[in-house]
ROBAMI-487696 format. One line per field, with one value per atom (N, C-alpha, C): atom name; x, y, z; residue number from 0. Coordinates in pm, whole numbers, plus 32768, in hexadecimal, padded with zeros to 4 digits. Example, Ala and Ser with C-alpha at 12.3 -4.5 7.8 and 13.67 -1.06 7.14 Angstrom:
BEGIN
name: N CA C N CA C
px: 8527 84CE 8528 8505 8557 850A
py: 7DC7 7E3E 7EB6 7F1F 7F96 8003
pz: 830C 830C 830C 82C4 82CA 8313
resi: 0 0 0 1 1 1
//
This chain:
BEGIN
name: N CA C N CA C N CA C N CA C N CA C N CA C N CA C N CA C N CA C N CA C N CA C N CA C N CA C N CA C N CA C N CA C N CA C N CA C N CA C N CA C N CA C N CA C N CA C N CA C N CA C N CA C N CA C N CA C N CA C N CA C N CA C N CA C N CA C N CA C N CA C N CA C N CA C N CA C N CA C N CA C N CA C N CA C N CA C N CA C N CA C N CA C N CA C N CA C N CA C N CA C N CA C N CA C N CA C N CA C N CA C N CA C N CA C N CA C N CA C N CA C N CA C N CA C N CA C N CA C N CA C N CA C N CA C N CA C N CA C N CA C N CA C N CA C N CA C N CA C N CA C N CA C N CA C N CA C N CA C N CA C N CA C N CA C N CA C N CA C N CA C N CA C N CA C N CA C N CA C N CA C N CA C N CA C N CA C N CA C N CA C N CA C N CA C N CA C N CA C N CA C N CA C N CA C N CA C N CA C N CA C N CA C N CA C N CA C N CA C N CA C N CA C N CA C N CA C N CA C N CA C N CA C N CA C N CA C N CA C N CA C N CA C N CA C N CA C N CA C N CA C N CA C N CA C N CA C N CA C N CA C N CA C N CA C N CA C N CA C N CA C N CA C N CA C N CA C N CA C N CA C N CA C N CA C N CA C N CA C N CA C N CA C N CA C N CA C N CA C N CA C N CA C N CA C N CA C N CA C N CA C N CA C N CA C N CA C N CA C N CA C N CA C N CA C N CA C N CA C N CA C N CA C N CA C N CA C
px: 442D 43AC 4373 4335 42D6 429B 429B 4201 4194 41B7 4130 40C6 4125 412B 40BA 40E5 4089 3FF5 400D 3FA4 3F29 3F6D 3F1E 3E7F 3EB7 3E41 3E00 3E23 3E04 3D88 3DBB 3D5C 3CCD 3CF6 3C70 3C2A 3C4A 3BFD 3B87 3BB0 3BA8 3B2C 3B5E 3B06 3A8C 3A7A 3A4E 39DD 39EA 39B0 3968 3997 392E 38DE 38F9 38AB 3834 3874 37F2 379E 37D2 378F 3795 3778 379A 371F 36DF 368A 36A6 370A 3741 37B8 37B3 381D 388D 3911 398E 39C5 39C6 3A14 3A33 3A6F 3AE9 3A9D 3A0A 39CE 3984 3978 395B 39D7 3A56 3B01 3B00 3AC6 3AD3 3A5E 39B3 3965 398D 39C3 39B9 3A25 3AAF 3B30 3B9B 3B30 3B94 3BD6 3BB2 3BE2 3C75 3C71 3CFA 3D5B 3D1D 3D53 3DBE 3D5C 3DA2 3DC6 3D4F 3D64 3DA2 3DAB 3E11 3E87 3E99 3F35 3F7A 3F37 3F4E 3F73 3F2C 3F47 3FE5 3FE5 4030 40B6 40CC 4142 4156 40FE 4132 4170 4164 416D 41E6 4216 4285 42F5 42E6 432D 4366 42FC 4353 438D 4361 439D 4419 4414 447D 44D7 44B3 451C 4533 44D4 4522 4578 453C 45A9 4582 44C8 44A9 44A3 44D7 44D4 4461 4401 43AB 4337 4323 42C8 4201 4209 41A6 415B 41CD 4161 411C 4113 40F2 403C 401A 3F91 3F40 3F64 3F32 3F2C 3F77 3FAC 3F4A 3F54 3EC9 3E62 3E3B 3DD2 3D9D 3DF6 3DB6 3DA1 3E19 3DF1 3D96 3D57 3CEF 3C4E 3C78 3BCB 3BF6 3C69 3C39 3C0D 3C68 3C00 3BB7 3B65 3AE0 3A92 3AA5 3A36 3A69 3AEE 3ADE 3A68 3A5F 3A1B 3994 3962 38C4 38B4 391A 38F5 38D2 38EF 3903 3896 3866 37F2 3757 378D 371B 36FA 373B 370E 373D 373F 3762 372F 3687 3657 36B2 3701 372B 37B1 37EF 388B 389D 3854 385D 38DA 38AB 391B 399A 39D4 3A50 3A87 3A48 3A8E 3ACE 3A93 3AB6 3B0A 3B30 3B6C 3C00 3BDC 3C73 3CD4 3C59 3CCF 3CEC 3CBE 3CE2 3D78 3D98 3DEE 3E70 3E43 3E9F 3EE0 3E90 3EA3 3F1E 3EC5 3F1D 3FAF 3FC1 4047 4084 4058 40E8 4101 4088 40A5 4111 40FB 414A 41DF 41F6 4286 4296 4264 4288 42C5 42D8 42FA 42A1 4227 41C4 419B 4150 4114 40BF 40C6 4035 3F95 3FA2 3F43 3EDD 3F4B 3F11 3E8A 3EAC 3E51 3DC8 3DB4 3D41 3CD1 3D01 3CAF 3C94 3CFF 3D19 3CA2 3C93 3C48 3BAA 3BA3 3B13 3AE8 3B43 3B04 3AEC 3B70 3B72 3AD4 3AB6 3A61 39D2 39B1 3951 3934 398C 39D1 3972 39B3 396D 38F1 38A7 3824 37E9 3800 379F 37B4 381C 380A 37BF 37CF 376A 36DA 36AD 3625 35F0 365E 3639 361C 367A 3692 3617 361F 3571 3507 34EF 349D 347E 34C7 34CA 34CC 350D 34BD 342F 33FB 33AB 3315 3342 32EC 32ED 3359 3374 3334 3348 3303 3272 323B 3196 3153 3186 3158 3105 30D1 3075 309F 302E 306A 301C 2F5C 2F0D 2F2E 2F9F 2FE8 303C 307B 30A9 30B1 3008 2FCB 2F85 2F35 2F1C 2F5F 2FD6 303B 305F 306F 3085 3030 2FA7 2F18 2F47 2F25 2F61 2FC5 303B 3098 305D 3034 3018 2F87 2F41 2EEA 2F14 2F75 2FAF 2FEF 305E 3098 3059 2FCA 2F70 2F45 2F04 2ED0 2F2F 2FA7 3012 301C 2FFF 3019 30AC 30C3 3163 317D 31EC 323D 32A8 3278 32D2 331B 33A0 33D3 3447 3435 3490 3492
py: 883B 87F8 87FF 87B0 877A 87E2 882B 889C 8842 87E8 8793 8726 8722 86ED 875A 87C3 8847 8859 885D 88C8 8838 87B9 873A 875B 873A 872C 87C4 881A 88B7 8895 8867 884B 87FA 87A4 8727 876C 87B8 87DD 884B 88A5 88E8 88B9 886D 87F8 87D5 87A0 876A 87CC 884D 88F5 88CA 88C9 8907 888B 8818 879D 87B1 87B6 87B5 886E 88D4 8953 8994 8911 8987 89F4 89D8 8A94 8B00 8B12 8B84 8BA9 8C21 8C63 8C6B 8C3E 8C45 8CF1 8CF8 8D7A 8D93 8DFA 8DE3 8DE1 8E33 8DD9 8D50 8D10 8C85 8C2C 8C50 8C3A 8C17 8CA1 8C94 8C69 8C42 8C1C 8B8F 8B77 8AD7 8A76 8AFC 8AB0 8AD6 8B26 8B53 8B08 8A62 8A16 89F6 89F9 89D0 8A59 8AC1 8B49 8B5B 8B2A 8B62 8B0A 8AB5 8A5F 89D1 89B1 8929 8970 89BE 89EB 8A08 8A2F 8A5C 89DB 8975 88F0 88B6 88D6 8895 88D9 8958 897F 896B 895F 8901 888D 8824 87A8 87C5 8815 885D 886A 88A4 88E4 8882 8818 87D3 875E 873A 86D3 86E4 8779 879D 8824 8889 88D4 88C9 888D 8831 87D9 8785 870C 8699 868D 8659 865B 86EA 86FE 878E 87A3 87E8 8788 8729 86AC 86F6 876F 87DB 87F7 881B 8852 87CB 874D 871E 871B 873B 8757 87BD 8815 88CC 8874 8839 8807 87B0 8732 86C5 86E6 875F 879A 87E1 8843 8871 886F 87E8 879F 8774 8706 86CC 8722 8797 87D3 880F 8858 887F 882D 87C2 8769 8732 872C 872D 879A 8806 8860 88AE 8878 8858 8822 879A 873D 876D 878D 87D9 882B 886D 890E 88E9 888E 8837 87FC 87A6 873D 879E 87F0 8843 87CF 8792 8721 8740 87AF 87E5 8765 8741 86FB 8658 8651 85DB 85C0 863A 8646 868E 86AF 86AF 866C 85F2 85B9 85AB 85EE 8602 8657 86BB 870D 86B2 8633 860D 85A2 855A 851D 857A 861C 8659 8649 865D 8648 859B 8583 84CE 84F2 8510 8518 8534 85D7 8623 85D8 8599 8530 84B9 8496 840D 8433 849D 84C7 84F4 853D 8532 84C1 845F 83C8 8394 836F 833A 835B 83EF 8437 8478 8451 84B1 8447 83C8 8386 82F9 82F8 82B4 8290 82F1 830B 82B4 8240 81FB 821A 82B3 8305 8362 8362 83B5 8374 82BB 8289 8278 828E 828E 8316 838F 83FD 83BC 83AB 83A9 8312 8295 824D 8246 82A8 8302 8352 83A8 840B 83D0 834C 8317 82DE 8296 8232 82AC 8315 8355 83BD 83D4 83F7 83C1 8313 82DF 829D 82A7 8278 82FA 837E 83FC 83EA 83CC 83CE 8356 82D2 825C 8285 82B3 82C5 832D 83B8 83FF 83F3 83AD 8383 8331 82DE 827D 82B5 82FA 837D 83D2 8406 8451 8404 836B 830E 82E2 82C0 8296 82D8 8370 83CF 83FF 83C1 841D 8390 8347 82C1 828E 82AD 8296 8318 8358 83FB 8454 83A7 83D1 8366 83B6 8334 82D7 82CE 8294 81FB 821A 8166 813D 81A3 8141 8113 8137 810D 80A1 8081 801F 7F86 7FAD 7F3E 7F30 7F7A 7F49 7EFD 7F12 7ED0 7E18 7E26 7DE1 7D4C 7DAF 7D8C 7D0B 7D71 7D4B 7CEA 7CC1 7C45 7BD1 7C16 7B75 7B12 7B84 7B38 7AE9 7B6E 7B09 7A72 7A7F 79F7 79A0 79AE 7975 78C7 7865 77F4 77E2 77C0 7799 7718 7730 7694 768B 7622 75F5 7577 755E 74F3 74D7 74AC 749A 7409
pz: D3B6 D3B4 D327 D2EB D294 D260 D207 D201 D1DD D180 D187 D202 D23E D2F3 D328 D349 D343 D32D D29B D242 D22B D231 D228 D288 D310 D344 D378 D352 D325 D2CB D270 D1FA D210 D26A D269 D2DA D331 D394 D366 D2F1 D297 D240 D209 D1BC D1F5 D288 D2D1 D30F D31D D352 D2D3 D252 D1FB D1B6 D1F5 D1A7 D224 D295 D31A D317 D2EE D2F1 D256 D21A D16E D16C D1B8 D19A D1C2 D1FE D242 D1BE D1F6 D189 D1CB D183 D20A D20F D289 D275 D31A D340 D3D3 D45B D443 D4E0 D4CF D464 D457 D497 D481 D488 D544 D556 D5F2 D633 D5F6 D655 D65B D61A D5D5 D5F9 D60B D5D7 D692 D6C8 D76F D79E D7CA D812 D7C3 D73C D6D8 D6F5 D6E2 D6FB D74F D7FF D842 D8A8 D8B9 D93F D917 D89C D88F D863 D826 D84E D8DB D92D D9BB D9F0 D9E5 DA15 D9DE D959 D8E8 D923 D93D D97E D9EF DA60 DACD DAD9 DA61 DA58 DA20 D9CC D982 D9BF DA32 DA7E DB10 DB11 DB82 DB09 DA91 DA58 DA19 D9C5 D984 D9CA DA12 DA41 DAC7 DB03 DB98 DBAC DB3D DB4E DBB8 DBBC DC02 DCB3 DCE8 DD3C DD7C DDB7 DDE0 DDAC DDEF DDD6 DDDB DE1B DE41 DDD3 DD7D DD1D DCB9 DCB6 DC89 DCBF DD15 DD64 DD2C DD02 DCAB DC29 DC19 DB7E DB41 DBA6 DB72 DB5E DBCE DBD0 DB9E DB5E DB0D DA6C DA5F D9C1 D9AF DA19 DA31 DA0B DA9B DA83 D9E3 D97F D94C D8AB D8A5 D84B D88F D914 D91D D8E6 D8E3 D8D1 D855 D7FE D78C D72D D767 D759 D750 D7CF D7FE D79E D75D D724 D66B D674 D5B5 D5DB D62D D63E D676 D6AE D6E8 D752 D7AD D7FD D888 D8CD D954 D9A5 D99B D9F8 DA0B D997 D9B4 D9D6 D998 D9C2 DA4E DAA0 DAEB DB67 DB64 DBC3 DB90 DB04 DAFA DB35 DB88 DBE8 DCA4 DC98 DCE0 DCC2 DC42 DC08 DC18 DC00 DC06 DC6D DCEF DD5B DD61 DD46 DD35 DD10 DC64 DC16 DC5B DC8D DCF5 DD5A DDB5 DE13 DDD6 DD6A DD60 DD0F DCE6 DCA9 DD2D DD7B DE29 DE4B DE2B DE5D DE3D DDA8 DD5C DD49 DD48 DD21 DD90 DE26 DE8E DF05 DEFD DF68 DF75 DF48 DF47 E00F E017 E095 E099 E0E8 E0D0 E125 E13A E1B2 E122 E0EC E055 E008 E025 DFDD E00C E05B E09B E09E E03D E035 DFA1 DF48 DEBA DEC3 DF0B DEDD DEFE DF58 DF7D DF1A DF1B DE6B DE17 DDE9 DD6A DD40 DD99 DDBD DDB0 DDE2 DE1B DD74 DD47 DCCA DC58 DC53 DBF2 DC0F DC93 DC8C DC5A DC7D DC2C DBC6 DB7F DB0D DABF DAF4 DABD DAD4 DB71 DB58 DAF3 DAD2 DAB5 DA1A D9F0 D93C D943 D990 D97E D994 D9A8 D9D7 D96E D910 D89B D80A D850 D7E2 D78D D825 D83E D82F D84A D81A D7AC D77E D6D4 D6A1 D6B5 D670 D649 D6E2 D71D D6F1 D70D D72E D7A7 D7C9 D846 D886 D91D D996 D987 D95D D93C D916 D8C8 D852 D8DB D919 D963 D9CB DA0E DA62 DA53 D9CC D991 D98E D95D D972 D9EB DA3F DAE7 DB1D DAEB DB29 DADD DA3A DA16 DA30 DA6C DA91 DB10 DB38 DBDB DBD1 DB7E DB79 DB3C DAC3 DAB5 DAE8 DB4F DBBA DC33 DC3E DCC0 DC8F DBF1 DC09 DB72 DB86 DB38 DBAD DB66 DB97 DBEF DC6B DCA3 DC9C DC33 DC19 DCBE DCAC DD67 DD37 DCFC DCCA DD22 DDB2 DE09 DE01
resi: 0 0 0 1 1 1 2 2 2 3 3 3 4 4 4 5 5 5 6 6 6 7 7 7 8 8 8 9 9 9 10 10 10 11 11 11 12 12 12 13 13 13 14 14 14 15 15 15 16 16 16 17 17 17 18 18 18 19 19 19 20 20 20 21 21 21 22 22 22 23 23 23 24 24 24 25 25 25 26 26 26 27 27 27 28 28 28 29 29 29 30 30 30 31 31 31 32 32 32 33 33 33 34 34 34 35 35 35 36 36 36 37 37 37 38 38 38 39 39 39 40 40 40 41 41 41 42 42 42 43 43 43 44 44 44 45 45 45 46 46 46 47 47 47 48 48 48 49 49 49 50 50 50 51 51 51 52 52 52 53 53 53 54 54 54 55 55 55 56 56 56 57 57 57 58 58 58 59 59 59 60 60 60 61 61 61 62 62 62 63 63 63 64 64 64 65 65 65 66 66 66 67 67 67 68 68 68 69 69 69 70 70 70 71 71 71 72 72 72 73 73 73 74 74 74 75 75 75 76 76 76 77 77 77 78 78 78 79 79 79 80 80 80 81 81 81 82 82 82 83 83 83 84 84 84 85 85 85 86 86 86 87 87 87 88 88 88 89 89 89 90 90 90 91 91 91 92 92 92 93 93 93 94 94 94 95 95 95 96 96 96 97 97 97 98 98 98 99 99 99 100 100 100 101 101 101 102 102 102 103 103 103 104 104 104 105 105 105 106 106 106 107 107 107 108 108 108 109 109 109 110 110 110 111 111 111 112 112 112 113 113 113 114 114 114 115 115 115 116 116 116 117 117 117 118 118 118 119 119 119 120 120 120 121 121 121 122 122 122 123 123 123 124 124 124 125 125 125 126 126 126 127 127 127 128 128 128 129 129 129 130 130 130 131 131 131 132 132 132 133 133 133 134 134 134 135 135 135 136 136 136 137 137 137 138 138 138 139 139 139 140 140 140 141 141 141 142 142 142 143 143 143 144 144 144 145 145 145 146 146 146 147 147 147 148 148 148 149 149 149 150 150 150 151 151 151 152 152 152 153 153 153 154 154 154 155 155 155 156 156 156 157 157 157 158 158 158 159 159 159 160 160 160 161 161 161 162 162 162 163 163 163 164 164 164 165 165 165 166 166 166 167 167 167
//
């Protein structure tokens, strides 16, 4: 393997800690408040996926479920832990079992009984996360609810007395 393959995105993640927290001083419990999910829980994932792709030989289709799952939550809360954004990454914990799900799907036979949890989560998944991102938009934007109650009122008189074109 590459050492530069490696040490590459080592580096930018690196980069990335100290462009988003340059006031902190780096040193080894900054490493671990900051850096756990890379530590421990996307490797954990990373060798499951390892292990049915490369020393199975594609056979124990099982562990691909532990595997998705736990790549998933842990660059989710990767993610959360760099952004400080728990409230919004949130539904990547349910995005995981999505992942999990849809890798037995896919490399296990393709069950078509499978798809029906995986397009409930999927689905249930990314509406928390749309309302929730619009939500943290919207407040990071306005700042208050005041503006955007305003515009709802707004909203809602122009439409009452907005002329109806009827061009049948």
């Amino acid at each position: 393997m590459n050492r530069r393959a490696l040490i590459g995105p080592i580096l930018i993640v690196f980069g990335i800690f100290l462009f988003l927290k340059g006031d902190l001083l780096f040193h080894t419990s900054s490493i671990f408040k900051y850096f756990w999910p890379a530590l421990f829980v996307i490797p954990l994932g990373v060798f499951f996926q390892w292990l049915y792709f490369i020393v199975l030989n594609r056979r124990g289709v099982g562990l691909l479920v532990p595997g998705g799952i736990l790549l998933t939550a842990g660059i989710v809360c990767q993610i959360a832990m760099l952004l400080d954004s728990w409230g919004t990454m949130w539904p990547g914990f349910i995005l995981a079992v999505v992942v999990g799900l849809f890798q037995l799907y896919w490399f296990g036979g393709r069950n078509k009984w499978l798809l029906i949890p995986i397009n409930i989560l999927g689905v249930l998944s990314l509406l928390f996360f749309a309302v929730f991102s619009i939500g943290a938009l919207f407040g990071s934007l306005f700042g208050s609810q005041p503006i955007i109650a305003i515009a709802l009122i707004f909203a809602g008189v122009v439409m009452m007395f907005m002329r109806r074109n009827h061009s049948l």
